[in-house]
N, C-alpha and C positions, 0 to 999 in steps of 0.2 A: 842655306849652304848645304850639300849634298858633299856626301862622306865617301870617296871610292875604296872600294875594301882595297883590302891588299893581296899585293899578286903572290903566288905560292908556284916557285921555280923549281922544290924539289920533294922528294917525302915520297912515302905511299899512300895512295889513296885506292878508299877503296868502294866498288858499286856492287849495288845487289841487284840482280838481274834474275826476273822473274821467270818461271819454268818458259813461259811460251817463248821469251827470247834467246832460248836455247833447244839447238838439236843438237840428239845425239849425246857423244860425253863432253865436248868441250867448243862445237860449234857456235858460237855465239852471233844473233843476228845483227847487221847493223842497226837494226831498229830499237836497242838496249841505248843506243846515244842519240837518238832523237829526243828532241823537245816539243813536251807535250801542247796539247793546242787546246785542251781546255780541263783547268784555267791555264790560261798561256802561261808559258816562260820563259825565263830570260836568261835560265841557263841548266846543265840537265847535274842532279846531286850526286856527289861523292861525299865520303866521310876519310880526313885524316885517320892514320891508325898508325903504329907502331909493334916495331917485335925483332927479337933479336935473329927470328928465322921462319922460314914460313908460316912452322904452327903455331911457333907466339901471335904470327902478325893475323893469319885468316882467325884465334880465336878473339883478339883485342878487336875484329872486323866482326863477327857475329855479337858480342858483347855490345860496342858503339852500333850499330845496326839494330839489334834488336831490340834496343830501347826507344829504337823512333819508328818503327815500321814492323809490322806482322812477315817474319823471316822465313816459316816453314814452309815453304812450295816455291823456292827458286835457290839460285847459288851466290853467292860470291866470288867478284873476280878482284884481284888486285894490280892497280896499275903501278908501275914507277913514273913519276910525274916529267921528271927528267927527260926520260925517254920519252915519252908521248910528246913532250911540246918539242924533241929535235926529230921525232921522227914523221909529225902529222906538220911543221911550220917549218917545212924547207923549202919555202919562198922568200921573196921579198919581205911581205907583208904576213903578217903571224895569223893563220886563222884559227885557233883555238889559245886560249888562256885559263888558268885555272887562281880561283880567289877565293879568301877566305867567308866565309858564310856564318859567321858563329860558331866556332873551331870547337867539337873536331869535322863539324858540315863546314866542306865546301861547295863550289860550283864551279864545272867546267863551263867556257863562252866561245859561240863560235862569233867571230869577228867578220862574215862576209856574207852576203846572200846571197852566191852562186853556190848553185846547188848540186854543183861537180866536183869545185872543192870542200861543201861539207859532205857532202857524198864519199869523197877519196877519202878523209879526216875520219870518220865513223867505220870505214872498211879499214884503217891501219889500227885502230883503235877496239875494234874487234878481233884483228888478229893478232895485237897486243896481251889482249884478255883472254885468249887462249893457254897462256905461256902459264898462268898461276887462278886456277879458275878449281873452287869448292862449291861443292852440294850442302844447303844445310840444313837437308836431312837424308835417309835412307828412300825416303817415300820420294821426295821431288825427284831425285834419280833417277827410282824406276819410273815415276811418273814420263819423266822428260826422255829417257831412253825408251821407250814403248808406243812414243810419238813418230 
């Protein structure tokens, strides 16, 4: 019997996006929501986090972050899940979902293989991640502004 996680409709979440998928101070590429192809997957990570304001929420995001992944040379961006699943699934059929992964890991899903609307999904989702988007550190900054 196969277990389907559970769906996560609201919260922030939050992804750590490597210097190269960012220009500039806050451009973000859509290639930050691509799924990787080797080892493939089946959906691209975010991590739950909380905070009563920004800086609670991007340091509770460097905290859970950095205990799973080497953090110095990219940023953090924070999504509102909310918004992404009404702003990126205004069709019919819902092409992204986000589920729980061994909380505070989730995973966004894209639900379709046309690759116009995960193309549209990943450019609303980039410019989502503009909106609340940290450096986490001095060096990746310059790094990434100097690009």
């Amino acid at each position: 019997m196969e277990i389907v996680s559970s769906y996560i409709t609201e919260g922030i979440a939050s992804r750590f996006l490597r210097s190269i998928w960012v220009r500039g101070a806050d451009e973000v590429q859509a290639c930050a929501f691509d799924l990787r192809e080797s080892p493939p997957e089946e959906y691209v990570s975010f991590f739950m986090i909380s905070g009563a304001d920004d800086e609670a929420c991007f340091s509770n995001a460097f905290d859970i972050i950095g205990k799973k992944l080497t953090i110095d040379n990219g940023a953090v961006a924070l999504l509102d899940i909310e918004i992404c699943l009404s702003e990126v699934n205004d069709e019919d059929a819902d092409i992204i979902s986000f589920r729980e992964k061994k909380l505070p890991h989730c995973g966004m899903y894209y639900h379709t293989d046309d690759l116009t609307k995960i193309t549209e999904a990943k450019n609303t989702l980039r410019f989502l991640s503009r909106e609340r988007i940290r450096w986490t550190s001095e060096k990746a900054e310059k790094l990434c502004l100097s690009q």
